[in-house]
CHARMM internal coordinates of N, CA and C (Angstrom, degrees):
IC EDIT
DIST 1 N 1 CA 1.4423
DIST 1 CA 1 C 1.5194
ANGL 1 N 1 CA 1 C 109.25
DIST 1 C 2 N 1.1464
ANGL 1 CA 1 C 2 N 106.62
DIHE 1 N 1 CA 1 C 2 N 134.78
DIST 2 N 2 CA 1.4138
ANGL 1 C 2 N 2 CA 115.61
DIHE 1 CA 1 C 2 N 2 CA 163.31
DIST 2 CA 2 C 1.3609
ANGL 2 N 2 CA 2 C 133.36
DIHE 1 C 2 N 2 CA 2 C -123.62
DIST 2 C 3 N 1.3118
ANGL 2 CA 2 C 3 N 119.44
DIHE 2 N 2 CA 2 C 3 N 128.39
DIST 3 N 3 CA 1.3857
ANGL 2 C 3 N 3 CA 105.00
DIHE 2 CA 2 C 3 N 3 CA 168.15
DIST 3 CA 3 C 1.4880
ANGL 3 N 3 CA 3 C 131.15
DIHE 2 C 3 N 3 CA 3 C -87.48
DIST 3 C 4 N 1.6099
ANGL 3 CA 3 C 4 N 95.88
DIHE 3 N 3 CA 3 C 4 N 151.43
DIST 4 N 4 CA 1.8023
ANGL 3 C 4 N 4 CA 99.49
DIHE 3 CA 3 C 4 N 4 CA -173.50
DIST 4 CA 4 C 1.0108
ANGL 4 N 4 CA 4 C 115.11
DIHE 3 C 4 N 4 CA 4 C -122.64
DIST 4 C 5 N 1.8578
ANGL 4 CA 4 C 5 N 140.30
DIHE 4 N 4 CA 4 C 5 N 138.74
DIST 5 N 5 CA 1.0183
ANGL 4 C 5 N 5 CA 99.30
DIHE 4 CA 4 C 5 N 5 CA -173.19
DIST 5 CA 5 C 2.0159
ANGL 5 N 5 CA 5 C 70.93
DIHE 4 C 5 N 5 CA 5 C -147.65
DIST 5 C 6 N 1.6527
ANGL 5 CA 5 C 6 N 74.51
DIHE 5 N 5 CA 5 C 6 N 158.30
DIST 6 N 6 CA 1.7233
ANGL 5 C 6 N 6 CA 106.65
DIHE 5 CA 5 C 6 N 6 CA -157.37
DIST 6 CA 6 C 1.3911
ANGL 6 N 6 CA 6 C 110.17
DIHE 5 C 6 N 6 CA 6 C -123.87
DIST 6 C 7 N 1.7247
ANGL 6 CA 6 C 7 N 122.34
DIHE 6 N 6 CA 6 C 7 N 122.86
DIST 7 N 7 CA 1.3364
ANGL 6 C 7 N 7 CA 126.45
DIHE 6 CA 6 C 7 N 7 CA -148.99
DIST 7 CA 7 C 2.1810
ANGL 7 N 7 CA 7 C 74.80
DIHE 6 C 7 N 7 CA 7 C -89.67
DIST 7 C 8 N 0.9931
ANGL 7 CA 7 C 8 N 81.13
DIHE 7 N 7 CA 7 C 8 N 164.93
DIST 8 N 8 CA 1.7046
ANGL 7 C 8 N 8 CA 101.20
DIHE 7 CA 7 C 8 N 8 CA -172.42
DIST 8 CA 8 C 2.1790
ANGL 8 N 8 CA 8 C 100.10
DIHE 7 C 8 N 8 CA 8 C -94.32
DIST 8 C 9 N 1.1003
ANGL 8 CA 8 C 9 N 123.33
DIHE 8 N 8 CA 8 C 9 N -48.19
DIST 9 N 9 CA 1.7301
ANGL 8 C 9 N 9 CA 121.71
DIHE 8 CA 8 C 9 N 9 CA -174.44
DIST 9 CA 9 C 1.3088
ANGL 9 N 9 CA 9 C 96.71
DIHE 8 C 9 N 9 CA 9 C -93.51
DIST 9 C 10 N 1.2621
ANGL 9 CA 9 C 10 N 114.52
DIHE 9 N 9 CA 9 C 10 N 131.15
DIST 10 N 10 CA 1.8866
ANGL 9 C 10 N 10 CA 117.08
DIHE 9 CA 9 C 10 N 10 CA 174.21
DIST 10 CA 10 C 1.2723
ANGL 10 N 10 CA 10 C 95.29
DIHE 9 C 10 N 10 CA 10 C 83.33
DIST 10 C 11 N 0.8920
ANGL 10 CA 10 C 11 N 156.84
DIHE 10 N 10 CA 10 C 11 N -78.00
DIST 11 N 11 CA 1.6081
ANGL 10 C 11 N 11 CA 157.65
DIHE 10 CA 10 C 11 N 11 CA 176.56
DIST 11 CA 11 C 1.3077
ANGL 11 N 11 CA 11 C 114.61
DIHE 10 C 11 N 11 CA 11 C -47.77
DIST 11 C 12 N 1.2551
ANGL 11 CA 11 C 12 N 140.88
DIHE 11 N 11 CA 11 C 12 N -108.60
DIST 12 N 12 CA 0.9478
ANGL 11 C 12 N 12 CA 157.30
DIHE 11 CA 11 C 12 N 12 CA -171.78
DIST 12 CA 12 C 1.3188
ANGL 12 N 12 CA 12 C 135.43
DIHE 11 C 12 N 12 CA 12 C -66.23
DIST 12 C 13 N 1.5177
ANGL 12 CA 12 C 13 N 98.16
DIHE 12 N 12 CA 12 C 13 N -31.21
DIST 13 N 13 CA 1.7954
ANGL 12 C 13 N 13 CA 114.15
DIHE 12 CA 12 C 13 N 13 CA 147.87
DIST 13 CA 13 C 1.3178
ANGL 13 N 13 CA 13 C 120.95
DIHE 12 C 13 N 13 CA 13 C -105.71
DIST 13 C 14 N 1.2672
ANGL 13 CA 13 C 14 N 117.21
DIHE 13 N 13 CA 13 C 14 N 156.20
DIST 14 N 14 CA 1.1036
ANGL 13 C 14 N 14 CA 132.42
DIHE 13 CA 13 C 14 N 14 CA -175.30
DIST 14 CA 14 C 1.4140
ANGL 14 N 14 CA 14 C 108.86
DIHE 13 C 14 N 14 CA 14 C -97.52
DIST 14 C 15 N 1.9953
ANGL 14 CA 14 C 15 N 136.54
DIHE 14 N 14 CA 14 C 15 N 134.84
DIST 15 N 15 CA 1.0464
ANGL 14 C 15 N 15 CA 94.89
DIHE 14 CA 14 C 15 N 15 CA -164.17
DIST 15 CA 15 C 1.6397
ANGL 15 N 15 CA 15 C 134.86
DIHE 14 C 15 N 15 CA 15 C -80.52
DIST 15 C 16 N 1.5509
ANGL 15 CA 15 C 16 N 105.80
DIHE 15 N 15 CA 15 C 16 N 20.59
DIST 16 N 16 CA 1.7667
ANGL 15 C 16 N 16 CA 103.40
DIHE 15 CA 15 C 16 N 16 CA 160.77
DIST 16 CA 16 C 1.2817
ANGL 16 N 16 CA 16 C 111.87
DIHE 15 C 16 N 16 CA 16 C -73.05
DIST 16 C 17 N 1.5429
ANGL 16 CA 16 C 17 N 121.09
DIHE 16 N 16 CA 16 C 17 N 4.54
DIST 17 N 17 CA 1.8703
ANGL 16 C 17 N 17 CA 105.29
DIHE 16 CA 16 C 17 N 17 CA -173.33
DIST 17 CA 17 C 1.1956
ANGL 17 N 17 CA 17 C 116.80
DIHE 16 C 17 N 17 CA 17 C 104.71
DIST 17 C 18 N 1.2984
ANGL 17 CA 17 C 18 N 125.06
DIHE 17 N 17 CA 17 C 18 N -26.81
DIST 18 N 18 CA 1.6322
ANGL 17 C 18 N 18 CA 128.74
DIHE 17 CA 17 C 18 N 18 CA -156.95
DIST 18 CA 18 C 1.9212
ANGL 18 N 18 CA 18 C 99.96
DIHE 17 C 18 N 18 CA 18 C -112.40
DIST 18 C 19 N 1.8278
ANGL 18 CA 18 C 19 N 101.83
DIHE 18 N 18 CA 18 C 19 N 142.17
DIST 19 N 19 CA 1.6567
ANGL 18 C 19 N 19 CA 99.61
DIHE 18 CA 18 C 19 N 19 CA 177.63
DIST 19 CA 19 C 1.2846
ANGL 19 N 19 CA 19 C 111.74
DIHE 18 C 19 N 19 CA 19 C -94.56
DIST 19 C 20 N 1.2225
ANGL 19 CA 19 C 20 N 112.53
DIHE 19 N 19 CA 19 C 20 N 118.55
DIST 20 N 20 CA 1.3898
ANGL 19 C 20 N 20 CA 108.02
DIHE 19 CA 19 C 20 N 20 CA -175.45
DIST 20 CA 20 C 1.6691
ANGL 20 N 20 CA 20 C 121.89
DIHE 19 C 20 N 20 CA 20 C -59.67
DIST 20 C 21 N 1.4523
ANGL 20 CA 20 C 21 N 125.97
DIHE 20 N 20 CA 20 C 21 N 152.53
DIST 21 N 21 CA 1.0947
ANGL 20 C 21 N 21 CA 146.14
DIHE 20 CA 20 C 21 N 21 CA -157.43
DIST 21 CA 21 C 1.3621
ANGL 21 N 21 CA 21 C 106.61
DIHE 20 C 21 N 21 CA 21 C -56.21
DIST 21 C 22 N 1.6159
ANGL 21 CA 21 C 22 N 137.57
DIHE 21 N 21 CA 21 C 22 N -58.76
DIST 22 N 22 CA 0.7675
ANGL 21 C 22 N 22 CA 166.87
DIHE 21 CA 21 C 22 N 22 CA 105.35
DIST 22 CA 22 C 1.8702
ANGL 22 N 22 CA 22 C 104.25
DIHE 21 C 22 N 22 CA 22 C 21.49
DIST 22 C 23 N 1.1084
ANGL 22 CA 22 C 23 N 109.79
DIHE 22 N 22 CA 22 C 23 N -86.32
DIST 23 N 23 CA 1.7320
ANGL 22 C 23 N 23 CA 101.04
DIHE 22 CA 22 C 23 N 23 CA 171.91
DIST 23 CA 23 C 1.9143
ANGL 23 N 23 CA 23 C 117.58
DIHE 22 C 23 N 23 CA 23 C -66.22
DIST 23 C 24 N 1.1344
ANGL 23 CA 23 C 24 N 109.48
DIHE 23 N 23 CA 23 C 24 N -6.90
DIST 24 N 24 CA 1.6421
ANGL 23 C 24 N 24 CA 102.31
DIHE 23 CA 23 C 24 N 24 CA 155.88
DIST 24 CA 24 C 0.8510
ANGL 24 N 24 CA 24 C 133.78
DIHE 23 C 24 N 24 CA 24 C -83.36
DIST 24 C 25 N 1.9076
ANGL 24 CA 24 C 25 N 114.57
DIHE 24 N 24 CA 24 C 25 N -23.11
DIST 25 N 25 CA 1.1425
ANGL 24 C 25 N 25 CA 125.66
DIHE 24 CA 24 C 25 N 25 CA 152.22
DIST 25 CA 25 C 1.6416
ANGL 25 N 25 CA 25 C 134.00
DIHE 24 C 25 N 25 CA 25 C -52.93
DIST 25 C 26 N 1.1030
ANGL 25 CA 25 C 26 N 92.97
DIHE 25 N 25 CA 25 C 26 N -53.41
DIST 26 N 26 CA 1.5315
ANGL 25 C 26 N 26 CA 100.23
DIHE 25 CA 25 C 26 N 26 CA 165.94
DIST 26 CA 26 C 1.4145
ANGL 26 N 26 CA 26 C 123.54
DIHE 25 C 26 N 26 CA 26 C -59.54
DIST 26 C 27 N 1.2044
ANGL 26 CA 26 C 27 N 98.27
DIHE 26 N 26 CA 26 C 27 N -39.12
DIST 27 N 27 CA 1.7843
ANGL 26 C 27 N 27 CA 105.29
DIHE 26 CA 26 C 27 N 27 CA 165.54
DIST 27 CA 27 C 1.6365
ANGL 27 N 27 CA 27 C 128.79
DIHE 26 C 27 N 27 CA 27 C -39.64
DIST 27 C 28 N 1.8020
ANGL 27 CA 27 C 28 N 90.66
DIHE 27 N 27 CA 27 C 28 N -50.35
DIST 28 N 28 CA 1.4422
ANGL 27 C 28 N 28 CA 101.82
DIHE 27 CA 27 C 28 N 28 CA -166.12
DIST 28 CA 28 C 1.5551
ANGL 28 N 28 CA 28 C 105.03
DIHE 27 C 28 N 28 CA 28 C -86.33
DIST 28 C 29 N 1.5413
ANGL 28 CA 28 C 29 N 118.12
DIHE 28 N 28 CA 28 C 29 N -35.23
DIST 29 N 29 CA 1.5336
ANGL 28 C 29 N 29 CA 122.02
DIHE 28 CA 28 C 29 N 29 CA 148.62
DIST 29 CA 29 C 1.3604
ANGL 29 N 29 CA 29 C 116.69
DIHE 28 C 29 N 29 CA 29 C -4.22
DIST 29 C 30 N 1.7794
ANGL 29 CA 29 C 30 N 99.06
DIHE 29 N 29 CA 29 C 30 N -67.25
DIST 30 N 30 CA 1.5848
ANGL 29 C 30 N 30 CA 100.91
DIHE 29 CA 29 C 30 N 30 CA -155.31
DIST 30 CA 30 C 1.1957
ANGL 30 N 30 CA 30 C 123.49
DIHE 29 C 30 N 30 CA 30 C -80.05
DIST 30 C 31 N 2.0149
ANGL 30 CA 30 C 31 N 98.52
DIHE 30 N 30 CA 30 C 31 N -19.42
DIST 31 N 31 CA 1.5862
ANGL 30 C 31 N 31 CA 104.66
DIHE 30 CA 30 C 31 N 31 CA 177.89
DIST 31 CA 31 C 1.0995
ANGL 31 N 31 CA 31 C 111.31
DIHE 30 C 31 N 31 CA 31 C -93.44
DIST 31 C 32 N 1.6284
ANGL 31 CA 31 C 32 N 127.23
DIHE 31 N 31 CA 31 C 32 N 4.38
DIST 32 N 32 CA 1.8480
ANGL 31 C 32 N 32 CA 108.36
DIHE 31 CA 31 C 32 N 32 CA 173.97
DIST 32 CA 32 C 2.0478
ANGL 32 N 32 CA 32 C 89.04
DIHE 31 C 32 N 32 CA 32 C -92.77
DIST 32 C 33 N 1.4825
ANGL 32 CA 32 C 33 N 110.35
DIHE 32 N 32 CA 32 C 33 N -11.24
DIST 33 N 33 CA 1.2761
ANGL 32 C 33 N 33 CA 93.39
DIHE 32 CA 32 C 33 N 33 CA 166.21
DIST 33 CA 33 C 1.8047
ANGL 33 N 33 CA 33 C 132.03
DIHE 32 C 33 N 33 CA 33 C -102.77
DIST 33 C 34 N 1.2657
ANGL 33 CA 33 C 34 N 77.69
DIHE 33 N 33 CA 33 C 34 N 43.78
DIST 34 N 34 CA 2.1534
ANGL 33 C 34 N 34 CA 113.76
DIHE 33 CA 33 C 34 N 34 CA 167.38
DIST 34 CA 34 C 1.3654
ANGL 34 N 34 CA 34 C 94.14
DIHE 33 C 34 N 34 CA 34 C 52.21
DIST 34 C 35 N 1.7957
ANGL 34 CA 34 C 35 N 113.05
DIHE 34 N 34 CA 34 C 35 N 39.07
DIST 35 N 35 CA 1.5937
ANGL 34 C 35 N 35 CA 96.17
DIHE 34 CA 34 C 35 N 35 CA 142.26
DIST 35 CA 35 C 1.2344
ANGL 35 N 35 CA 35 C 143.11
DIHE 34 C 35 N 35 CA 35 C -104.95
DIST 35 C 36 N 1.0661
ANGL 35 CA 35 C 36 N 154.06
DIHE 35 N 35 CA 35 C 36 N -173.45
DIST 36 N 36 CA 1.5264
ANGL 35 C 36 N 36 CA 141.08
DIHE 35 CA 35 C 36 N 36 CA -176.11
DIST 36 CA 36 C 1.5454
ANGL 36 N 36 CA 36 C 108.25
DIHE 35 C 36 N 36 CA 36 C -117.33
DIST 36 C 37 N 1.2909
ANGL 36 CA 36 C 37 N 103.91
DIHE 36 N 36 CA 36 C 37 N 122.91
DIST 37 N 37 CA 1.5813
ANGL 36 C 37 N 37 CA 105.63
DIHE 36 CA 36 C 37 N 37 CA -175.92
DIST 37 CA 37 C 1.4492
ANGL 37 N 37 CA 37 C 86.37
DIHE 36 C 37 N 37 CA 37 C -93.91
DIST 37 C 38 N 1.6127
ANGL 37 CA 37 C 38 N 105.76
DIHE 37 N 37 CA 37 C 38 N 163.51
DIST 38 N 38 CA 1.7671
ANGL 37 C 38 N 38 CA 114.01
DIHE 37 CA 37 C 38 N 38 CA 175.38
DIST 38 CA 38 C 1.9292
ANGL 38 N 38 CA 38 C 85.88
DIHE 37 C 38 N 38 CA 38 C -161.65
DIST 38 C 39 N 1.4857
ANGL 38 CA 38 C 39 N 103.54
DIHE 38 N 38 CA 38 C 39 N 141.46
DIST 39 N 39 CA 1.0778
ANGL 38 C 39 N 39 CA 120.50
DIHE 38 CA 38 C 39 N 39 CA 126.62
DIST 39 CA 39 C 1.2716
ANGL 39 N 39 CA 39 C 153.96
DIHE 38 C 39 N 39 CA 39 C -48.96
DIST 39 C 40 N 1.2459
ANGL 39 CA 39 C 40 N 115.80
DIHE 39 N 39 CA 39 C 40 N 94.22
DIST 40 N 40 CA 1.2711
ANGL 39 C 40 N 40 CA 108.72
DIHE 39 CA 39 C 40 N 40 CA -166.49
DIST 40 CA 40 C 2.0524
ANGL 40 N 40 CA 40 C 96.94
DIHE 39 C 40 N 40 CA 40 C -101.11
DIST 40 C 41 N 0.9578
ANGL 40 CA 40 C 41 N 125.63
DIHE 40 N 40 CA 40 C 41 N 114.08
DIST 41 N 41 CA 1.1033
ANGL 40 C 41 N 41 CA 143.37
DIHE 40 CA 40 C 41 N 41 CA 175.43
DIST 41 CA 41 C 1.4035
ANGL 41 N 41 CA 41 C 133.36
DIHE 40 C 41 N 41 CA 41 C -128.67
DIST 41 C 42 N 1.4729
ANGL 41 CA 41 C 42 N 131.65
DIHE 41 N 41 CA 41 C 42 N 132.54
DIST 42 N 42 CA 1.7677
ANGL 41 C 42 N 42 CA 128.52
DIHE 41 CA 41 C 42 N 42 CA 155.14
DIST 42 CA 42 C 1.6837
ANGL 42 N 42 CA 42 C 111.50
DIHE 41 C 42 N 42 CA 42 C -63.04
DIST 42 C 43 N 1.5544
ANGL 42 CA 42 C 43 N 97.67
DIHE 42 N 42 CA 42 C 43 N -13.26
DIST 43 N 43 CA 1.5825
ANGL 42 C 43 N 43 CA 68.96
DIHE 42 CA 42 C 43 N 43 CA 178.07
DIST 43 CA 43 C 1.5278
ANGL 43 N 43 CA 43 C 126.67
DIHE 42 C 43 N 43 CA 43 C -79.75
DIST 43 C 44 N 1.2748
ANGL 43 CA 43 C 44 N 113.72
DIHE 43 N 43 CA 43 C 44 N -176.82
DIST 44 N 44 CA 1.8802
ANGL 43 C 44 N 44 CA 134.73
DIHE 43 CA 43 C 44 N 44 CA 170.37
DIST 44 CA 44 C 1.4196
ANGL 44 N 44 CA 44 C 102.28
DIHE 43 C 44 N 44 CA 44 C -67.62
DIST 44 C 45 N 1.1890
ANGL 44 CA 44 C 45 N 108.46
DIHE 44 N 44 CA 44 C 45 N 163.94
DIST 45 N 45 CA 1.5297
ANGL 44 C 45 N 45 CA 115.91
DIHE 44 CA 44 C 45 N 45 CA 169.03
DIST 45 CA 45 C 1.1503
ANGL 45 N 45 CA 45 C 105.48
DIHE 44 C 45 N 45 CA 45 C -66.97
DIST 45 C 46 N 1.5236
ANGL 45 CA 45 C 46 N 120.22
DIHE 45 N 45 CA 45 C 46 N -31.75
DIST 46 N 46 CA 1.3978
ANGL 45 C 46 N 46 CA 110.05
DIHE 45 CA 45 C 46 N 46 CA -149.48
DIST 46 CA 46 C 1.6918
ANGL 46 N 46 CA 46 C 91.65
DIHE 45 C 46 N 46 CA 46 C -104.97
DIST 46 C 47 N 1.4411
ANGL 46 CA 46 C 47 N 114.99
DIHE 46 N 46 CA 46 C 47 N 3.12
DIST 47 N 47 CA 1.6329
ANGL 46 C 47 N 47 CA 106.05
DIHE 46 CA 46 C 47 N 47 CA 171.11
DIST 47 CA 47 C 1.3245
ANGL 47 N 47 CA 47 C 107.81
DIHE 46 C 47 N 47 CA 47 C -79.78
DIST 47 C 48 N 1.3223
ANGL 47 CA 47 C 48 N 118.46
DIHE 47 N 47 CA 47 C 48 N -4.35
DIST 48 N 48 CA 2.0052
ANGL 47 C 48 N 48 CA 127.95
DIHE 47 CA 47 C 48 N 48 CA -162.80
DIST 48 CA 48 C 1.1131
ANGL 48 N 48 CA 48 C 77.10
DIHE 47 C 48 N 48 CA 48 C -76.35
DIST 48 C 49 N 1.9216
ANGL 48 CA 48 C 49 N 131.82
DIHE 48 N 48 CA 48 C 49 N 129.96
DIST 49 N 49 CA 1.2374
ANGL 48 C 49 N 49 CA 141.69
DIHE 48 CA 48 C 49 N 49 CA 133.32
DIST 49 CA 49 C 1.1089
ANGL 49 N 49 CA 49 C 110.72
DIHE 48 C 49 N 49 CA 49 C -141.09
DIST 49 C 50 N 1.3820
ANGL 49 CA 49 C 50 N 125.89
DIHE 49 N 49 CA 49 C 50 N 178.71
DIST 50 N 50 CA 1.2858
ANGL 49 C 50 N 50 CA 159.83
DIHE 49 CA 49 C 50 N 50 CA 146.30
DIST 50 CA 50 C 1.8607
ANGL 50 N 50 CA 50 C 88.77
DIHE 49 C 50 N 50 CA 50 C 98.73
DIST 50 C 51 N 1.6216
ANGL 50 CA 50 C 51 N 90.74
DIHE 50 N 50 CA 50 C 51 N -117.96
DIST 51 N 51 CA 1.4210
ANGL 50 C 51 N 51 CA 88.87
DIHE 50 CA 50 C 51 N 51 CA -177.36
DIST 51 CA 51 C 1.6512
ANGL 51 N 51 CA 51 C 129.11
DIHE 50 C 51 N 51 CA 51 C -113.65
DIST 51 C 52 N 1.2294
ANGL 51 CA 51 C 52 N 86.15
DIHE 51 N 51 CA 51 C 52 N 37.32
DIST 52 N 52 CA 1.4016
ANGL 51 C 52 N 52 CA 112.25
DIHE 51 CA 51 C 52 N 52 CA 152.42
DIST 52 CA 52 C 1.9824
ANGL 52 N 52 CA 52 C 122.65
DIHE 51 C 52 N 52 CA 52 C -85.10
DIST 52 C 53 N 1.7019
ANGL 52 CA 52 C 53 N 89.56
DIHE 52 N 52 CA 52 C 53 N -46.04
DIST 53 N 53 CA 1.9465
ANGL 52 C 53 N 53 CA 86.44
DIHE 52 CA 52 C 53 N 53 CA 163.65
DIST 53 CA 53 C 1.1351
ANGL 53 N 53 CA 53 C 122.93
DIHE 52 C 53 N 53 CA 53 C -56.00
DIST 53 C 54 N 1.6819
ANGL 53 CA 53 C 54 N 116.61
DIHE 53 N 53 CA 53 C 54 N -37.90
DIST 54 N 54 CA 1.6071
ANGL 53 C 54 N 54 CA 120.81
DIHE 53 CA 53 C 54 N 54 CA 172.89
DIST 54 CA 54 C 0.9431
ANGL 54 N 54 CA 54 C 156.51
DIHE 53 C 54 N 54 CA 54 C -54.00
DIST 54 C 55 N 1.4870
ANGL 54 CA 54 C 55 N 95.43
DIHE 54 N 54 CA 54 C 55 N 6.70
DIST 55 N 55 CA 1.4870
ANGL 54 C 55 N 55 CA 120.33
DIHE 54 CA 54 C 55 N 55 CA -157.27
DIST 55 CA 55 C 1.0064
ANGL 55 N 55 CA 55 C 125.23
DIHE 54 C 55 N 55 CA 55 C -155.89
DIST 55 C 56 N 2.0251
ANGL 55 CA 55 C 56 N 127.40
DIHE 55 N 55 CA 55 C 56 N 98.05
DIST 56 N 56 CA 1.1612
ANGL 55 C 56 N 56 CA 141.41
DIHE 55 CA 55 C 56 N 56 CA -117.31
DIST 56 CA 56 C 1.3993
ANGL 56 N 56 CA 56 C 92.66
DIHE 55 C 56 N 56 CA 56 C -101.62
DIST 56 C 57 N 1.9419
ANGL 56 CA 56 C 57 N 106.60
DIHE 56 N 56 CA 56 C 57 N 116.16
DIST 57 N 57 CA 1.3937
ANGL 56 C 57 N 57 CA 115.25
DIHE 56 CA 56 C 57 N 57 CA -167.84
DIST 57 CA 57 C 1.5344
ANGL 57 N 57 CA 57 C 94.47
DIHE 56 C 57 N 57 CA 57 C -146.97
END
COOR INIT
IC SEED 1 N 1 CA 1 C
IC BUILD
């Protein structure tokens, strides 16, 4: 297992806000292959929105 962890602006969003289809895929890839995705972010908890909350990291 490994962990990965994925900056949330430039990475993971696109800059309209939204994660593209394509990197959720890969996401979910890595965790049915028993890795641990993590956020690595400056933001607040309470800056986590849109579809960044949606998406179990």
């Amino acid at each position: 297992m490994k962990l990965i962890f994925l900056d949330a602006d430039g990475t993971l969003l696109h800059s309209d806000g939204h994660i593209p289809e394509s990197t959720i895929l890969a996401c979910e890839l890595a965790q049915k292959n028993g890795h641990k995705i993590c956020l690595g972010t400056g933001r607040q908890v309470v800056e986590i929105i849109g579809d960044l909350k949606k998406n179990p990291f």
